[in-house]
Backbone as a ProteinNet text record, in pm:
[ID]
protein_1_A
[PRIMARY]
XXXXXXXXXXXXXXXXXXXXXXXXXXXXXXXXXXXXXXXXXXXXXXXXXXXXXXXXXXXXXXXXXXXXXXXXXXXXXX
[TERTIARY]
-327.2	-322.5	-411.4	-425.5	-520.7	-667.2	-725.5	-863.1	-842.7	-769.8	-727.5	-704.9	-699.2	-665.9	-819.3	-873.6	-1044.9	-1087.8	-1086.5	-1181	-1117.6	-994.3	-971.5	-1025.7	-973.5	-1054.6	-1225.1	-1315	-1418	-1466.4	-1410.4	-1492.9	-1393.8	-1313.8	-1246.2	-1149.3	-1069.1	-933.4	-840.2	-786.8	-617.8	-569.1	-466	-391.4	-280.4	-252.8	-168	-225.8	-338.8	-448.1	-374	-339.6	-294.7	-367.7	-526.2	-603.4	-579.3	-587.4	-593.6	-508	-352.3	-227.2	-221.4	-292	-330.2	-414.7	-540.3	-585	-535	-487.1	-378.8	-262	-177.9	-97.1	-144	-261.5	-301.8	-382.8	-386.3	-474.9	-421.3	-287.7	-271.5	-328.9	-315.5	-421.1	-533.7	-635.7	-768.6	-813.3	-713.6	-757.5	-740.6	-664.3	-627	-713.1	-799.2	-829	-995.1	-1034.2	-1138.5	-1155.7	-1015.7	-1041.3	-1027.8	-959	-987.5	-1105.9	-1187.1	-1324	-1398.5	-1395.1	-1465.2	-1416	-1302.9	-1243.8	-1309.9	-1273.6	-1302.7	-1505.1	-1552.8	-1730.8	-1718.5	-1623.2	-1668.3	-1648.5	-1533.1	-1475.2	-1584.6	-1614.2	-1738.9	-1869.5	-1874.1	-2033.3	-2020	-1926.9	-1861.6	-1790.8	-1669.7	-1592	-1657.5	-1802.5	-1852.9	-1954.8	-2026	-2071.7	-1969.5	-1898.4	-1771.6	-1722.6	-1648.8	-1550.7	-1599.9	-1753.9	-1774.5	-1810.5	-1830.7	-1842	-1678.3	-1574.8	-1452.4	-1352.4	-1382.6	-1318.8	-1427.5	-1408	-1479.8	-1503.1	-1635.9	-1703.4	-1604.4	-1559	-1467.4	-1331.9	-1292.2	-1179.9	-1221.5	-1374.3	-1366.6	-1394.8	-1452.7	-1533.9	-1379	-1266.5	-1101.5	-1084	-1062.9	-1005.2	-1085	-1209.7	-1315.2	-1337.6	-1227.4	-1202.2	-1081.2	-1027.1	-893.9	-855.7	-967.9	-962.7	-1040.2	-1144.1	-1150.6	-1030.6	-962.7	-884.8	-776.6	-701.3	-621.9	-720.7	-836.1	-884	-896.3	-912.7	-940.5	-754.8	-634.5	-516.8	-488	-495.3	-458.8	-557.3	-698.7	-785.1	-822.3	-880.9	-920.1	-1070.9	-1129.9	-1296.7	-1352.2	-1456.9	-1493.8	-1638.6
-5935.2	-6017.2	-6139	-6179.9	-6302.1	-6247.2	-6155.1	-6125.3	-6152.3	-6103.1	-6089.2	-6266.8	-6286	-6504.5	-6561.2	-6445.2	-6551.1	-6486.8	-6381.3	-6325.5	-6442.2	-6471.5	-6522.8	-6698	-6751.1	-6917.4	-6853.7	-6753	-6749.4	-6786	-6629.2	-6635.6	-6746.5	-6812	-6922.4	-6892.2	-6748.1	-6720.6	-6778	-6830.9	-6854.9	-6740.7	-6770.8	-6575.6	-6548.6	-6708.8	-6735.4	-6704.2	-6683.4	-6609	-6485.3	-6465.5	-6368	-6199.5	-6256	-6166.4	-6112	-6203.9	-6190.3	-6068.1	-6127.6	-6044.6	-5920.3	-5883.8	-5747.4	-5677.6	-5740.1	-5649.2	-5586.3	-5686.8	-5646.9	-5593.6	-5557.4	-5468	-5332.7	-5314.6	-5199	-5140.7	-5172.4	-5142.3	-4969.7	-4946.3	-4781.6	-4731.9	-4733.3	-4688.1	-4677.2	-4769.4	-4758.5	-4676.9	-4684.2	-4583.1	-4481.9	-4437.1	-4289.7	-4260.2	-4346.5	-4276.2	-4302.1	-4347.8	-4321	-4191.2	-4148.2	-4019.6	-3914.3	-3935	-3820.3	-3787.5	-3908.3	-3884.8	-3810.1	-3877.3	-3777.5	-3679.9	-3649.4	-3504.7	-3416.1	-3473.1	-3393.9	-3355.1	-3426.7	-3435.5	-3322.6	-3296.6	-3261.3	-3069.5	-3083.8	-2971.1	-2895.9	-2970.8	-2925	-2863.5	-2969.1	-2936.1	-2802	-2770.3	-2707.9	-2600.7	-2626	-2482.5	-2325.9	-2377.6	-2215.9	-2163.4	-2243.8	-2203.5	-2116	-2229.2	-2211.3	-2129.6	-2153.4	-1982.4	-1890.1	-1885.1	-1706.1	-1666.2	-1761.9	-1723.8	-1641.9	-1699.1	-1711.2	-1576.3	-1586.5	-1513.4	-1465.5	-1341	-1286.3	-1390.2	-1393.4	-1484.3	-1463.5	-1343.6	-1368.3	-1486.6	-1445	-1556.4	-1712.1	-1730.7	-1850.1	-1938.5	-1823.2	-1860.3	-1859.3	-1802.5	-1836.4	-1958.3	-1978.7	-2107.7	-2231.9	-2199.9	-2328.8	-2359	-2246.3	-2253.6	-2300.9	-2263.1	-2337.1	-2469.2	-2548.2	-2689.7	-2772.4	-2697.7	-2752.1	-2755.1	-2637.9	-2673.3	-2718.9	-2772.6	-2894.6	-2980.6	-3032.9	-3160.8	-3164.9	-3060.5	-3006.3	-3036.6	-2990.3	-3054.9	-3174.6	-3212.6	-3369.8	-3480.2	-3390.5	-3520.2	-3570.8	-3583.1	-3626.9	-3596.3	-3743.4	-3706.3	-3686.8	-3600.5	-3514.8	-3609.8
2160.6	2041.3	2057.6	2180.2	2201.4	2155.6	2184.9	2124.4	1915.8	1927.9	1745.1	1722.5	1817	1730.1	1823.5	1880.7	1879.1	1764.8	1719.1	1600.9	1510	1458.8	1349.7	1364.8	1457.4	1501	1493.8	1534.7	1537.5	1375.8	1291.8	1170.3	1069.5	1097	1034.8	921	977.2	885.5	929	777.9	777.5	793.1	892.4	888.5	830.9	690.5	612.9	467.7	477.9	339.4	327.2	173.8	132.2	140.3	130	107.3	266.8	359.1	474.8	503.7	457.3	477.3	447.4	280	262.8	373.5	393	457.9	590.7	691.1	794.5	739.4	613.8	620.8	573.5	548.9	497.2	644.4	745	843.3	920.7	939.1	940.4	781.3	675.2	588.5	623.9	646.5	679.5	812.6	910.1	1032.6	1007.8	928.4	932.5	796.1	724.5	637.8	735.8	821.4	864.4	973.5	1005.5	1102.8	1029.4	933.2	786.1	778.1	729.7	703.3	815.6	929.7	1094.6	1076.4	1055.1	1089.7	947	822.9	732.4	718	798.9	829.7	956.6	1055	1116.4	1106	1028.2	969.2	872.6	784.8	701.5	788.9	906.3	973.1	1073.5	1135.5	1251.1	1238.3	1160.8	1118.3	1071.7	979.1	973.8	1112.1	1191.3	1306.6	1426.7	1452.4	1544.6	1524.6	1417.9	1392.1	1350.8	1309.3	1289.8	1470.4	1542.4	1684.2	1738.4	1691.7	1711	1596.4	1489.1	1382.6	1313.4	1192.6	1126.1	1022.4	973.8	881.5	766.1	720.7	545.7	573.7	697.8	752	745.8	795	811.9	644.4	565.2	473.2	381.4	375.9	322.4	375.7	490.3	562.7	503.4	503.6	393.6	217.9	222.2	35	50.3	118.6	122.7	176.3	261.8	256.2	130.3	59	-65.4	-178	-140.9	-273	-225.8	-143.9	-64.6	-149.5	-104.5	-186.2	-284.8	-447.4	-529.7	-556.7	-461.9	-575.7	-541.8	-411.3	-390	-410.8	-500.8	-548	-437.5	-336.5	-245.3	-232.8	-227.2	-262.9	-123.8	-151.6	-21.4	45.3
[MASK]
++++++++++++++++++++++++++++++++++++++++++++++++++++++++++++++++++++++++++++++

C-alpha cells in the first residue's frame, strides 16, 4: 500500500476525491475486463491454428461460432 500513497502524493490525488473513489472501487471491473480482452484476442488469434492441429477443423470452426454468439447474446463488443 505504501507504493499506492507515493503514486497518489506524486501525481497530487486526494484519495478523498470522489472521482478518485469511483475509480478505485471499480478496479476488479477493469482487470478482469482487461484479461477478457487478452484472452478474448488471444482466442480469436490462436484457437483456429491450434486446434485444427489438436481437433478436426468443423469442431474448431463450432467452438468459434459459438464464442461469437455468447457475445452476440450477452452484447459484448468484440
Amino acid at each position: 500500500m505504501l507504493v499506492m500513497q507515493k503514486i497518489l502524493v506524486m501525481l497530487r490525488i486526494d484519495p478523498n476525491n470522489r472521482l478518485y473513489q469511483l475509480f478505485k472501487a471499480y478496479r476488479p471491473f477493469r482487470i478482469f475486463l482487461a484479461m477478457f480482452k487478452f484472452g478474448a484476442g488471444l482466442h480469436y488469434t490462436l484457437l483456429a491454428p491450434l486446434g485444427e492441429q489438436v481437433m478436426p477443423l468443423w469442431i474448431v470452426g463450432i467452438l468459434i461460432g459459438l464464442g461469437s454468439m455468447v457475445q452476440l447474446i450477452f452484447d459484448i463488443p468484440a
